[in-house]
C-alpha positions, 0 to 999 in steps of 0.5 A: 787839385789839392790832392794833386799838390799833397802828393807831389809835396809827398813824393818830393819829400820822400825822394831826398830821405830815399837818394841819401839811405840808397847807395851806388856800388862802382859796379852798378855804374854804367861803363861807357855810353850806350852801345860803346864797346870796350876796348879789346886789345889787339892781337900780339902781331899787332902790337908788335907791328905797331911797336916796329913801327914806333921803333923806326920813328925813334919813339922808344917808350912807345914801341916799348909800351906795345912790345909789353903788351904783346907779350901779355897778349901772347907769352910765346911771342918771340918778335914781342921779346926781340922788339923789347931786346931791341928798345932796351938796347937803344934805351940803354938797359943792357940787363933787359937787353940781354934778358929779352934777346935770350929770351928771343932765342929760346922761343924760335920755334926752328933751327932756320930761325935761330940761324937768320938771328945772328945780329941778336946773337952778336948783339947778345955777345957786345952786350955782355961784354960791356956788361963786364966791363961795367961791373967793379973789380971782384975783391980778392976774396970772391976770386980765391973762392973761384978759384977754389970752387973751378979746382974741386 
């Protein structure tokens, strides 16, 4: 029995010296319960499914957050890049507007295709037009060195 005591006294004594020398890397910490799996994002069709989904309920941060992550899913995905054309539009970002919707364009994959999107196409063109319109007037010297350089 007291040989019993002493080693318990002795593992209890030695446990806290060893708890404070050990240290546990953020790597060596368990992720998740057991048997819970990690969070796989979806394929860029999805996203863009759910982003149209969002688009049509009017909750543009939302459909924007799932257009984002198709394109990064999937850099060649034309409908992610039309669907951020279309939030930034609504959210009043012409710049990115007009960045995505060219960007829609160039990756259709057929002539079919481009033709089926001429609302981006106009929307392209009301886009750039408010573009110009927005800007402030060029000083006088930035419209005689246009000039100049249009005459060479």
């Amino acid at each position: 029995m007291r040989r019993l005591r002493i080693l318990v006294m002795a593992a209890l004594l030695a446990a806290p010296a060893g708890l404070l020398t050990a240290r546990i890397s953020a790597q060596d910490e368990p992720r998740g319960e057991p048997g819970e799996k990690a969070y796989v994002t979806p394929p860029a069709w999805k996203s863009v499914e759910i982003g149209n989904f969002y688009l049509r309920r009017k909750r543009y941060r939302a459909a924007l957050s799932r257009f984002q992550e198709a394109a990064r899913t999937d850099p060649y995905s034309a409908e992610a890049h039309l669907g951020m054309g279309k939030v930034y539009d609504r959210l009043g970002l012409r710049q990115k507007a007009l960045e995505n919707y060219r960007k829609y364009l160039d990756l259709l994959p057929s002539a079919k295709q481009a033709e089926e999107a001429r609302d981006v196409q106009k929307a392209i063109a009301r886009l750039e037009e408010k573009l110009k319109g927005s800007r402030p007037p060029a000083s006088p010297r930035a419209k005689s060195d246009k000039a100049a350089a249009s005459t060479r």
